[in-house]
C-alpha positions as CSV (number, residue, x, y, z in Angstrom):
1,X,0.0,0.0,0.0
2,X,3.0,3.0,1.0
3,X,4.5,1.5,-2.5
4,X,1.7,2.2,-4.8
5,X,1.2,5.1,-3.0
6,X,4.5,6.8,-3.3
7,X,4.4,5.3,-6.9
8,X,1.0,7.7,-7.5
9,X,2.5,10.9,-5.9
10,X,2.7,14.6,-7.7
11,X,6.3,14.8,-7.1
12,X,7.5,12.5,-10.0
13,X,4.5,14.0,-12.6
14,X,2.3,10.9,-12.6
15,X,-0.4,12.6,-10.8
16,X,-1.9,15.9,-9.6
17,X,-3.0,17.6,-6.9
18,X,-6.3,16.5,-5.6
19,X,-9.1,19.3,-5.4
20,X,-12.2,17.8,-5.0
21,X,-13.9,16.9,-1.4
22,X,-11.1,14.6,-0.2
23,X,-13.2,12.6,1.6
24,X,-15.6,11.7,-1.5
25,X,-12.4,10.5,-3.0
26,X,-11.7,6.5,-3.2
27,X,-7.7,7.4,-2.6
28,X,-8.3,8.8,0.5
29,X,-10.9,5.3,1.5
30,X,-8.3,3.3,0.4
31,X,-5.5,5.3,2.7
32,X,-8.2,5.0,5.9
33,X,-8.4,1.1,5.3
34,X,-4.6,0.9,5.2
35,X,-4.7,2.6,8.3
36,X,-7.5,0.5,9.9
37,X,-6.6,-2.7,8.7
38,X,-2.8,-3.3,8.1
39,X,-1.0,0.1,10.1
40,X,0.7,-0.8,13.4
41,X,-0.3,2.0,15.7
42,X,2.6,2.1,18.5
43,X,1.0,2.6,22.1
44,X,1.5,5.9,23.9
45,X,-0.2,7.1,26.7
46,X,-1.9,10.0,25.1
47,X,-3.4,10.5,21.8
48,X,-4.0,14.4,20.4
49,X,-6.6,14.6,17.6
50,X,-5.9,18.0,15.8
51,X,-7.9,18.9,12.6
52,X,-5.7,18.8,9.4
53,X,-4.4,21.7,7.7
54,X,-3.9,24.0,4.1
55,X,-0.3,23.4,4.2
56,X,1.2,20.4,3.5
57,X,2.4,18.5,5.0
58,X,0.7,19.5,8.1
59,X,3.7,19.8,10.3
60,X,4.3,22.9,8.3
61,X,1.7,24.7,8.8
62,X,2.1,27.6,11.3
63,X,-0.8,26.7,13.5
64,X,0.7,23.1,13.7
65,X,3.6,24.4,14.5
66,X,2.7,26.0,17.3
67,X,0.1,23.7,18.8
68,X,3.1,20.5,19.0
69,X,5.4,23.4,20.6
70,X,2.9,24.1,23.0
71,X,2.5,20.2,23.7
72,X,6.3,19.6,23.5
73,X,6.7,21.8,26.0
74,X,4.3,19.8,28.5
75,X,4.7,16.4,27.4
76,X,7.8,14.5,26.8
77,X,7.7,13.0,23.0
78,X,7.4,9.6,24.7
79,X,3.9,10.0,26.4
80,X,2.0,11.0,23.4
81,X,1.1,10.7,19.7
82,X,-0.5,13.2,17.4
83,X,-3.3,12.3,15.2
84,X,-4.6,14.5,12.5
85,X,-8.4,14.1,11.6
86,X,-10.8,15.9,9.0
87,X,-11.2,16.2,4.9
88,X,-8.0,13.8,5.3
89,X,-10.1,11.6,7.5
90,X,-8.0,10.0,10.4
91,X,-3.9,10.2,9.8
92,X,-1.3,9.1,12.4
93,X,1.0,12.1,12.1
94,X,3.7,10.4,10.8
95,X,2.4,9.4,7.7
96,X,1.5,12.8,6.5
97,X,3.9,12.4,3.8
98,X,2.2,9.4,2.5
99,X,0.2,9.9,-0.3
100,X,-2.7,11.6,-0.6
101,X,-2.2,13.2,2.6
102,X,-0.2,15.9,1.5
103,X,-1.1,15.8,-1.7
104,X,-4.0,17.9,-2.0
105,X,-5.7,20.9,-1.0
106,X,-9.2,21.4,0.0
107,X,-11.3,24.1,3.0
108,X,-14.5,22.8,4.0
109,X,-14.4,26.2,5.4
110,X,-15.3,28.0,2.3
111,X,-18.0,25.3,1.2
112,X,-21.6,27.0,0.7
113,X,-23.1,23.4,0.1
114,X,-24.9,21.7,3.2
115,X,-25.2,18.2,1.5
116,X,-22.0,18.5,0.9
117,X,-21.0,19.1,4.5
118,X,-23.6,16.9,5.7
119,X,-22.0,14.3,3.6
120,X,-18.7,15.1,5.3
121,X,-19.7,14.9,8.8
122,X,-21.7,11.6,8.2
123,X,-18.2,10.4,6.7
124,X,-15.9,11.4,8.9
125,X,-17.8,10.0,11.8
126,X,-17.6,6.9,10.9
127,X,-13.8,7.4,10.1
128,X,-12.8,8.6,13.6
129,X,-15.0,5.9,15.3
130,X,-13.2,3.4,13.1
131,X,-9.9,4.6,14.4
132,X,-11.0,5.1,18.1
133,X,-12.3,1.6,17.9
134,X,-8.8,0.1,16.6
135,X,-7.1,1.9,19.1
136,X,-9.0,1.7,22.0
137,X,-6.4,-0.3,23.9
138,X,-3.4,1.4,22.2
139,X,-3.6,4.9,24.3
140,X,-5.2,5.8,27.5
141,X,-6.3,8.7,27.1
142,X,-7.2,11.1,24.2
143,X,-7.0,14.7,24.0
144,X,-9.1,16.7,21.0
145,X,-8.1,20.0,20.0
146,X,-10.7,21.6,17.7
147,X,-13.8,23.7,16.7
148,X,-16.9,23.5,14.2
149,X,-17.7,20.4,12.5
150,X,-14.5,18.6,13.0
151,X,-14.9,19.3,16.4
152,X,-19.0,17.6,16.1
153,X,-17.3,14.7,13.7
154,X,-14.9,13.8,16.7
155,X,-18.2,14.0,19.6
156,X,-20.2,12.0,17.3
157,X,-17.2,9.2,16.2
158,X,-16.4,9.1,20.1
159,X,-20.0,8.0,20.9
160,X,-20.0,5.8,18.1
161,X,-17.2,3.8,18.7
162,X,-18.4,4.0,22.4
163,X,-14.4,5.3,23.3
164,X,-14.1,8.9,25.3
165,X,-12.4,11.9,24.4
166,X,-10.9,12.5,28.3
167,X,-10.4,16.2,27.5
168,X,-12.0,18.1,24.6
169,X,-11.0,21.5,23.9
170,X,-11.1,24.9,23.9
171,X,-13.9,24.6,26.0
172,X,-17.6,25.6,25.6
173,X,-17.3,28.8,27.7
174,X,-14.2,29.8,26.1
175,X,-15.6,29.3,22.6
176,X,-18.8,31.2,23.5
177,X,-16.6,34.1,24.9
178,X,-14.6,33.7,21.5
179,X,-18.0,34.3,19.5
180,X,-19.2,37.3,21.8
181,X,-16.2,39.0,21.9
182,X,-14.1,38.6,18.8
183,X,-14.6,39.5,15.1
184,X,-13.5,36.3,13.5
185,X,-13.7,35.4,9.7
186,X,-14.9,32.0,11.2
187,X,-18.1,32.3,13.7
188,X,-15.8,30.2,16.0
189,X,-12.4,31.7,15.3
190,X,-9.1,29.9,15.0
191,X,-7.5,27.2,17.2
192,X,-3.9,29.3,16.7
193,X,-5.7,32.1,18.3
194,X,-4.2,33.4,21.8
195,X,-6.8,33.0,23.5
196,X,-7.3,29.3,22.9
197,X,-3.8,28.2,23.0
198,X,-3.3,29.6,26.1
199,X,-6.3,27.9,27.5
200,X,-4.8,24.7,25.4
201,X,-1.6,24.7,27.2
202,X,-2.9,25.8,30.6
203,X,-5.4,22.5,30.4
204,X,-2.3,20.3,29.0
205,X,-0.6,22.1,32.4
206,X,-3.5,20.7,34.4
207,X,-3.9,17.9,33.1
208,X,0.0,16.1,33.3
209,X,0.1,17.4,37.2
210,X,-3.4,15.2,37.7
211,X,-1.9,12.0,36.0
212,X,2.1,12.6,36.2
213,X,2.7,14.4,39.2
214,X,6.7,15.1,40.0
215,X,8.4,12.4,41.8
216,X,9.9,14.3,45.0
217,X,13.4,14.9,44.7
């Protein structure tokens, strides 16, 4: 499957970038049941669901780049694994190389048609409670950083799969507060906001000290 799938890639000319709804796409089915099916997950303590992002691959996109400092700086790389979800569908972070996942480019934000998103949130759903079901005994506990309809595809796949999200952010209040207060191209605004990451960091904070407290000296 990584064969073909480098094989297919834009970078040696034998195939372009993808711009239709990713998740419509059969690459991007066929990429999930590699996942489910055949990719070893290695257990970590924590997973981190983060939406997926413009820039490819992912790691490079500013507001990646500062959500993993943020959790770099509270968790050592050995207690956690990142997961990207969305259009992509479900993605271990380290194959965001692989193809299609960085080959393609796609906002649900700027979509206008609700079957369209309706199709997506039905879709994606059933991706993440695939996932969470595989690895329900690979992490124990799961984090989820996001807003909007990734953020409702992640509730909805968590009761599906009948596996909890321990700690889902920002939280309600601060995304209401984030909708009274701020004049945001998105109703909701953006996870790299200030506002958010601090929260994000402070609830990371809270969290290690609950379930890795300091060994006294």
């Amino acid at each position: 499957m990584g064969d073909q799938k480098d094989e297919r890639a834009p970078g040696n000319g034998k195939a372009p970038f993808l711009t239709d709804p990713p998740f419509y796409l059969p690459e991007f089915e066929q990429s999930y049941r590699y996942i489910i099916d055949e990719y070893k997950v290695a257990p970590k303590d924590i997973a981190i669901f983060m939406p997926c992002a413009v820039r490819k691959p992912y790691s490079t996109s500013p507001s990646h780049q500062l959500i993993r400092m943020i959790i770099s700086q509270v968790f050592d790389p050995t207690q956690y694994h990142i997961v990207i979800f969305g259009t992509c569908g479900i993605v271990p972070a380290e194959l965001e190389e692989m193809y299609p996942f960085a080959h393609y480019k796609y906002m649900l934000g700027k979509c206008k048609d609700d079957k369209v998103k309706d199709d997506f949130l039905r879709i994606e759903t059933g991706r993440v409670a695939g996932y969470l079901d595989k690895t329900r005994h690979v992490y124990k506990y799961r984090i989820g950083y996001c807003l909007g309809v990734f953020r409702e595809a992640l509730i909805r796949g968590s009761k599906e799969a009948g596996v909890p999200i321990d700690i889902l952010l920002p939280t309600r209040d601060m995304i209401n507060k984030i909708i009274e207060e701020e004049d945001c191209v998105f109703e909701e605004g953006s996870l790299s906001m200030n506002e958010y990451l601090g929260e994000f960091c402070e609830q990371l904070i809270t969290f290690r000290n609950a379930h890795y407290p300091k060994k006294p000296e």
